[in-house]
C-alpha positions as CSV (number, residue, x, y, z in Angstrom):
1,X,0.0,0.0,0.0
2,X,0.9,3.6,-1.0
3,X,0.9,6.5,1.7
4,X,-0.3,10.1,0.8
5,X,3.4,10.9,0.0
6,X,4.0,8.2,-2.3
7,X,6.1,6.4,-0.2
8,X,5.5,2.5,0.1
9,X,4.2,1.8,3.7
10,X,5.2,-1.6,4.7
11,X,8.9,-0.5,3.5
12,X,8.7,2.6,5.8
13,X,7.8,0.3,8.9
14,X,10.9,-2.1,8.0
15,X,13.0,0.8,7.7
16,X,11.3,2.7,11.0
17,X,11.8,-0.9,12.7
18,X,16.0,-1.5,11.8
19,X,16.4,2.3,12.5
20,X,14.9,1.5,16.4
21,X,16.8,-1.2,16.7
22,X,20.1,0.5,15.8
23,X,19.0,3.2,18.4
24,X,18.6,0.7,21.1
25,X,21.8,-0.9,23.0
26,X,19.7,-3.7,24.1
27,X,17.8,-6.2,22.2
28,X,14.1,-5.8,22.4
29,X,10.7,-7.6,22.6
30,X,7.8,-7.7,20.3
31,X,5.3,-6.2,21.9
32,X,8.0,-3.2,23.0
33,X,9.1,-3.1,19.2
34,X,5.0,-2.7,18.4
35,X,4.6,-0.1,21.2
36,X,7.5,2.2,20.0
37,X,6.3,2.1,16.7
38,X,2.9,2.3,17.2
39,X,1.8,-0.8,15.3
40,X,-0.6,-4.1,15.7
41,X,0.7,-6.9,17.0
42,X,0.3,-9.0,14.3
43,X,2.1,-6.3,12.0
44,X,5.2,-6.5,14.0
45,X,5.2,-10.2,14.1
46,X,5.0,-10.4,10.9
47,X,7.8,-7.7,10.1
48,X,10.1,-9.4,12.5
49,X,9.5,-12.6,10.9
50,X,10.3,-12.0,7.6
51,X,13.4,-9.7,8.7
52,X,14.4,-12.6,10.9
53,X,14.3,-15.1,7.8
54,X,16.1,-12.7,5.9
55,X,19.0,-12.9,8.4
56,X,18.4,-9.1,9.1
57,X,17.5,-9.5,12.6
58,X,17.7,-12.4,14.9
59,X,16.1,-13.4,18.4
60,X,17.8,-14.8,21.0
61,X,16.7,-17.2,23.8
62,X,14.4,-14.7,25.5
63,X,12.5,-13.7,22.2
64,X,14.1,-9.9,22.3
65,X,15.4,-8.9,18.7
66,X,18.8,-7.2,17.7
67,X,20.0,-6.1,14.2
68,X,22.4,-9.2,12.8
69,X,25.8,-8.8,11.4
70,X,24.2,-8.5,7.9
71,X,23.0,-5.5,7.9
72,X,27.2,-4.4,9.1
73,X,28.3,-6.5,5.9
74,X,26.2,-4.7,3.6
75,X,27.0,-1.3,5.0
76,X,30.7,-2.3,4.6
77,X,30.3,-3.2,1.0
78,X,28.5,0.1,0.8
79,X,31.4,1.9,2.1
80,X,34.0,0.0,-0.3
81,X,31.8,0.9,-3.8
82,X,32.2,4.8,-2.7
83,X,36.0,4.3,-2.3
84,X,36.5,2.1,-5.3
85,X,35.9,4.3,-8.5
86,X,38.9,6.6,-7.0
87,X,40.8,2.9,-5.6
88,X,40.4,1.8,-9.4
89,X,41.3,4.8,-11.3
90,X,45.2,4.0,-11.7
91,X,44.7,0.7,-12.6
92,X,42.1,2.1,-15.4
93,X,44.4,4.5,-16.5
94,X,47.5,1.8,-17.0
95,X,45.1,-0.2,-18.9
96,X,44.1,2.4,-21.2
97,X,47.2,3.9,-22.0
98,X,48.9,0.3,-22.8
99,X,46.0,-0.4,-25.2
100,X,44.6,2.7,-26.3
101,X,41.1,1.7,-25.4
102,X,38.3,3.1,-22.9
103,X,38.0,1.7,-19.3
104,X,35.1,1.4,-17.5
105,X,34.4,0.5,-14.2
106,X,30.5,-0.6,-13.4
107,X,28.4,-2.2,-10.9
108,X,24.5,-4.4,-11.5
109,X,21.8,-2.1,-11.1
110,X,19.0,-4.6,-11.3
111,X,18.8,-5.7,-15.1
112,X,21.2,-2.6,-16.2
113,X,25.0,-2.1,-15.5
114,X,25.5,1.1,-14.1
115,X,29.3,2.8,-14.8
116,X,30.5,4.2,-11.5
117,X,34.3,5.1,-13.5
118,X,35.6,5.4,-16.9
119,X,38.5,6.4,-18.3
120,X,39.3,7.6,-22.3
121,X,42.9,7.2,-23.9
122,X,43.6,10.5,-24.9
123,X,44.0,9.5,-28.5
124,X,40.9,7.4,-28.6
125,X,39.7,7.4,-32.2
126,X,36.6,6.7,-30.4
127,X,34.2,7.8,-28.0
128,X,31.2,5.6,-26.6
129,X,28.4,6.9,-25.9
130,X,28.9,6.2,-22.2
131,X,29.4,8.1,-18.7
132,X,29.2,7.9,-15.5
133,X,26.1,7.1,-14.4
134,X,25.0,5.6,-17.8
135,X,22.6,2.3,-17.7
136,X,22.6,0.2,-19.8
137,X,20.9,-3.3,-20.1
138,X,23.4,-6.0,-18.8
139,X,23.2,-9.0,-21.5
140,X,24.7,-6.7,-24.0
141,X,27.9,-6.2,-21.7
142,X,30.8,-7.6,-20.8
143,X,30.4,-6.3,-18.1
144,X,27.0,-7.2,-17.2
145,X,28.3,-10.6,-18.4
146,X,30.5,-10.4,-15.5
147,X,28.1,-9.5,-13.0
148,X,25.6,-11.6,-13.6
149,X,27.6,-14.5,-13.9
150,X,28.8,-13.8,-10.5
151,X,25.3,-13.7,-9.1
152,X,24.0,-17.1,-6.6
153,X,22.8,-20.0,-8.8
154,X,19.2,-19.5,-7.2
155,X,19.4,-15.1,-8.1
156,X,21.0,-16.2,-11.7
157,X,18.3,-18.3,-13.1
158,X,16.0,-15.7,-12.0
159,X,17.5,-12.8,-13.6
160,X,17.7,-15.2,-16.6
161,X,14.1,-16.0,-16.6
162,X,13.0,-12.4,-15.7
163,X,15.2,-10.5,-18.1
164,X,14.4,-9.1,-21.7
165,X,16.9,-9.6,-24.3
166,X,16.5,-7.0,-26.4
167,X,18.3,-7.0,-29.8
168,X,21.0,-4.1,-29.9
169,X,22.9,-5.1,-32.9
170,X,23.4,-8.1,-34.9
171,X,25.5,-10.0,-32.5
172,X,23.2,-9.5,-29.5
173,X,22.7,-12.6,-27.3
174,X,18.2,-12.5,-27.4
175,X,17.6,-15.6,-25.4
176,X,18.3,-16.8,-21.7
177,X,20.0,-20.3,-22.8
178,X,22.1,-18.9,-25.1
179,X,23.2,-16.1,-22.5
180,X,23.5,-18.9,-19.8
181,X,26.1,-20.8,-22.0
182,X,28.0,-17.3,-22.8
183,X,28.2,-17.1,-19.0
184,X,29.9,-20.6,-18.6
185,X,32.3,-19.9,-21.1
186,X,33.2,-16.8,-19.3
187,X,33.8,-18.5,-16.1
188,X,36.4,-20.7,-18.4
189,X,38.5,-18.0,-19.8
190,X,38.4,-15.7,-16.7
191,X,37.1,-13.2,-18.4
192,X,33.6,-12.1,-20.5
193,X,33.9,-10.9,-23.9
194,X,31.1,-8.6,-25.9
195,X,31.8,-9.4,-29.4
196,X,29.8,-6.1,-30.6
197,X,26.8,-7.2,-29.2
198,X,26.7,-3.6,-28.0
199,X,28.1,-1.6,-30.4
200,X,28.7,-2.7,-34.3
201,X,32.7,-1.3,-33.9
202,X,33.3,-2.7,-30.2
203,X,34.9,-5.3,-28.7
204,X,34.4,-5.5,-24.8
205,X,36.5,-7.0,-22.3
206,X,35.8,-7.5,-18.7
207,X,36.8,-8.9,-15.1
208,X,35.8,-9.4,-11.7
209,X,36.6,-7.1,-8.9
210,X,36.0,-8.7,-5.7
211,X,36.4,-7.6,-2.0
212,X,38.1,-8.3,1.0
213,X,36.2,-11.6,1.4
214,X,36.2,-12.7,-2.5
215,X,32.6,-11.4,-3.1
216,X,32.4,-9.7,-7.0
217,X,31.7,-5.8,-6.2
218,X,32.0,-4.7,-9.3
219,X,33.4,-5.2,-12.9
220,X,35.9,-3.7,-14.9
221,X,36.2,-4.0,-18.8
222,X,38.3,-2.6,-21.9
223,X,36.4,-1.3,-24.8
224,X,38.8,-1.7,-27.9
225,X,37.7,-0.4,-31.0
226,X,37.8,-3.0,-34.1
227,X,35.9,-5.9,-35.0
228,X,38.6,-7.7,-36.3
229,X,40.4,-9.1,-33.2
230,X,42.1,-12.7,-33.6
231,X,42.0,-15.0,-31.0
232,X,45.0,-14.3,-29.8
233,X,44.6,-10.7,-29.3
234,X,41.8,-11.2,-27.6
235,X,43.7,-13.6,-25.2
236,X,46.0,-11.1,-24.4
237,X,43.4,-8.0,-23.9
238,X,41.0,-10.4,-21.8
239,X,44.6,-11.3,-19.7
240,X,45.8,-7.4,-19.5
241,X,41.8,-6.8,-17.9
242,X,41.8,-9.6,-16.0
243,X,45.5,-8.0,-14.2
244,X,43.7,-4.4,-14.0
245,X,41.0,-6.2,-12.2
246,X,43.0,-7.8,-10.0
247,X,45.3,-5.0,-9.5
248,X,41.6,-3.1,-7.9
249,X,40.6,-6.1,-5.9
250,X,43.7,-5.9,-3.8
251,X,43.9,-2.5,-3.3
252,X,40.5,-3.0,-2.7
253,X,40.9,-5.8,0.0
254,X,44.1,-3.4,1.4
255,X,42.8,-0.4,1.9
C-alpha cells in the first residue's frame, strides 16, 4: 500500500523498525518493538518474521530482537563501492594507456549495468556513448556478463528468466540459454567478452573485482575499437583486464 506521499508503507515500517533497533543498545521484545512504533501486533510479528528469515535481525533465547551482522556487511560493502571508483582509477588509466582503449568500471543495477568510472585514452579514435552514471541493459555487456555471472545460482536463473533480451545489434545474445552458455564460457576463460553485441565497432572485455572476502563488487572491462580481433589478441586483452582487475581487488581488500 501507497501512503499520501507516495512512499511504500510496509517498507517505511521495516526501515522505522531496523532504525529503532540500531537506536537501542539492548535487544528488544515484540510487543516493546510494536509499542515504539505504534503498530498491531500481528504487524510486528509479521515484520520481525520475515526480517528474521532474511537474516536481518535475529532473536535470542528470550524472544528480544537485535539487528544481525548482515546489515554491518552490507553497509561495509557500501562503504567499499564509494572508495572504489577513485581505488580503481590507476589501474584504469594503466590499462588504457597500454591499449589505447576506454575503461570502464561498473556495478548491476537490477537488469542494467550502471558505470561508476571510466577512463578515455587520450588519442581514442573513439568515444562511446557512455558516462558515469549511464545504464545500460546487462546482457549486451561484458560487463554485465561479469556481474551476472557472479550472481548465486538461485538469483541467476531468476534474472535469466525475468530479463528481456532486447536485440542491440546483430550479435546480441536475445535468449536466456544462449546467454546462460555465454556465462559458462566466461567462467572458463576468466574473463567475458562482448563481441559487438553492443556496439557494431566494439569489442568489450571485462573482469571481476571482488572484496576483501572474494565477493564480486564490481566489474571492470576494456572497450577496444575493431571488430577484427584474432583470438590471440583477444587472449591477451582479456589477460591485461583480468591483471587491472586484479590489481583493484587488492587495493581493494588493502585499503
Amino acid at each position: 500500500m501507497v501512503s499520501d506521499n507516495g512512499f511504500v508503507r510496509s517498507v517505511e515500517r521495516v526501515a522505522a523498525l531496523l532504525e529503532l533497533l540500531s537506536q537501542r543498545k539492548s535487544p528488544m521484545r515484540m510487543i516493546e518493538i510494536a509499542q515504539a512504533l505504534d503498530l498491531p501486533k500481528s504487524t510486528a510479528h509479521g515484520l520481525l518474521q520475515t526480517l528474521q528469515a532474511k537474516d536481518f535481525v535475529v532473536r535470542d533465547d528470550n524472544q528480544r530482537y537485535r539487528l544481525s551482522l548482515r546489515l554491518f556487511s552490507l553497509a561495509a560493502t557500501a562503504l567499499e563501492l564509494v572508495d572504489l571508483p577513485e581505488l580503481a582509477r590507476p589501474a584504469m588509466e594503466e590499462l588504457s594507456d597500454s591499449t589505447g582503449g576506454t575503461c570502464n568500471l561498473a556495478v548491476l543495477d537490477g537488469h542494467y549495468v550502471m558505470y561508476i568510472e571510466k577512463v578515455e585514452h587520450k588519442d581514442s579514435l573513439v568515444r562511446l556513448v557512455t558516462h558515469v552514471g549511464t545504464r545500460i541493459p546487462a546482457h549486451a555487456t561484458a560487463l554485465g556478463k561479469v556481474l551476472v555471472g557472479a550472481l548465486p545460482e538461485v538469483e541467476q536463473k531468476q534474472w535469466l528468466t525475468d530479463h528481456e533480451f532486447e536485440r542491440m545489434t546483430d550479435r546480441t545474445i536475445t535468449d536466456a540459454e544462449a546467454f546462460r552458455e555465454d556465462l559458462l564460457a566466461q567462467a572458463k576463460r576468466g574473463y567475458a567478452l562482448d563481441n559487438q553485441e553492443l556496439h557494431a565497432a566494439i569489442t568489450g572485455f571485462a573482469a571481476p573485482v571482488r572484496d576483501h572476502t572474494g565477493t564480486v563488487v564490481a566489474a571492470l572491462s576494456l572497450a577496444y575499437l575493431g571488430s577484427s580481433i584474432n583470438a590471440g589478441e583477444k587472449r591477451e586483452l582479456g589477460a591485461q583486464v583480468i591483471r587491472a582487475a586484479d590489481t583493484v581487488s587488492s587495493a581493494l581488500s588493502n585499503r
